[in-house]
C-alpha positions in Angstrom: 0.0 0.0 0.0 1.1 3.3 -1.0 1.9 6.1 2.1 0.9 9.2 1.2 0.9 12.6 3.4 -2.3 14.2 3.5 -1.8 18.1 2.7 -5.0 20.4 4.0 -5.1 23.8 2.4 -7.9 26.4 3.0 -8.0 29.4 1.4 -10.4 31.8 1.3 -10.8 34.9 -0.3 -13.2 37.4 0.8 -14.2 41.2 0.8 -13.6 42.6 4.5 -17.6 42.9 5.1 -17.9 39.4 4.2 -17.6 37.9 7.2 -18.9 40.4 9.6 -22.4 41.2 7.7 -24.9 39.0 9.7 -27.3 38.8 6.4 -25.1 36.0 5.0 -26.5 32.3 6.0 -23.7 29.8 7.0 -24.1 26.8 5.8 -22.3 23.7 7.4 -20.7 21.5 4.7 -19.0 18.2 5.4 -16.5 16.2 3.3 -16.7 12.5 4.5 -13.7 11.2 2.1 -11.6 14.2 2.8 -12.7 14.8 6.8 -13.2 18.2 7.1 -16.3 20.4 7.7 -16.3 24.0 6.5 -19.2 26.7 6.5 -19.9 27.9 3.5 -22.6 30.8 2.4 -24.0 28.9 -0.1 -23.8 25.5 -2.3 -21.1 24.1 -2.7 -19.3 23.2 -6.3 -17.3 20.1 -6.1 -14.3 19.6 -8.7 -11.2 18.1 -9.3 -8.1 18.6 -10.9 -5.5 16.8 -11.6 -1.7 18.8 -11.6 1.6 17.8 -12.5 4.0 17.8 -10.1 8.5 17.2 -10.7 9.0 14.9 -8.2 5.5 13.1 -7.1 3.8 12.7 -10.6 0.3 13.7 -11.0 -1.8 14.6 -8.2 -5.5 14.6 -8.0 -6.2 18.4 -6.4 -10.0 18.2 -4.9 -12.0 22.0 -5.1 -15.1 23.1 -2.8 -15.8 26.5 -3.9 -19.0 29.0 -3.2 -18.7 32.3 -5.2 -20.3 35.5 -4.7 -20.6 38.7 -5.3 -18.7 39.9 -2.4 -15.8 36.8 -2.5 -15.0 33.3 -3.4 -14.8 30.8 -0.5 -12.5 28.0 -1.3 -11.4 24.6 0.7 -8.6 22.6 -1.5 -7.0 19.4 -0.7 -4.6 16.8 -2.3 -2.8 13.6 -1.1 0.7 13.7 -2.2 2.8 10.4 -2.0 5.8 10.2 0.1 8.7 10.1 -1.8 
């Protein structure tokens, strides 16, 4: 079996208001094959792409993304095998 180290990246983008105007609903989203939950204001768009890396080959990068007009909200992970 294969080890591979588990990289967890969350970026979000967002205008300052964003997360201090109390109009926006929160919406709890959970991944169960990546484990994480996130709140997100709004549904959530799934997607994956694969990128090419020089020493670990290619790597499947998974995407949950809400946009609006005020920000995108993004949650990215990847499992990278151990060299």
């Amino acid at each position: 079996m294969l080890n591979c180290t588990r990289i967890l990246s969350l970026v979000l983008f967002l205008a300052a208001f964003a997360s201090c105007d109390r109009r926006i609903k929160w919406e709890n989203y959970t991944s169960q094959e990546a484990g994480f939950s996130a709140l997100f204001p709004g549904k959530v768009k799934e997607r994956i792409e694969t990128i090419s890396t020089i020493d670990r080959g290619m790597i499947d990068n998974h995407y949950f993304t809400v946009e609006k007009s005020y920000g995108t909200f993004v949650v990215s992970y990847l499992y990278a095998p151990e060299n």
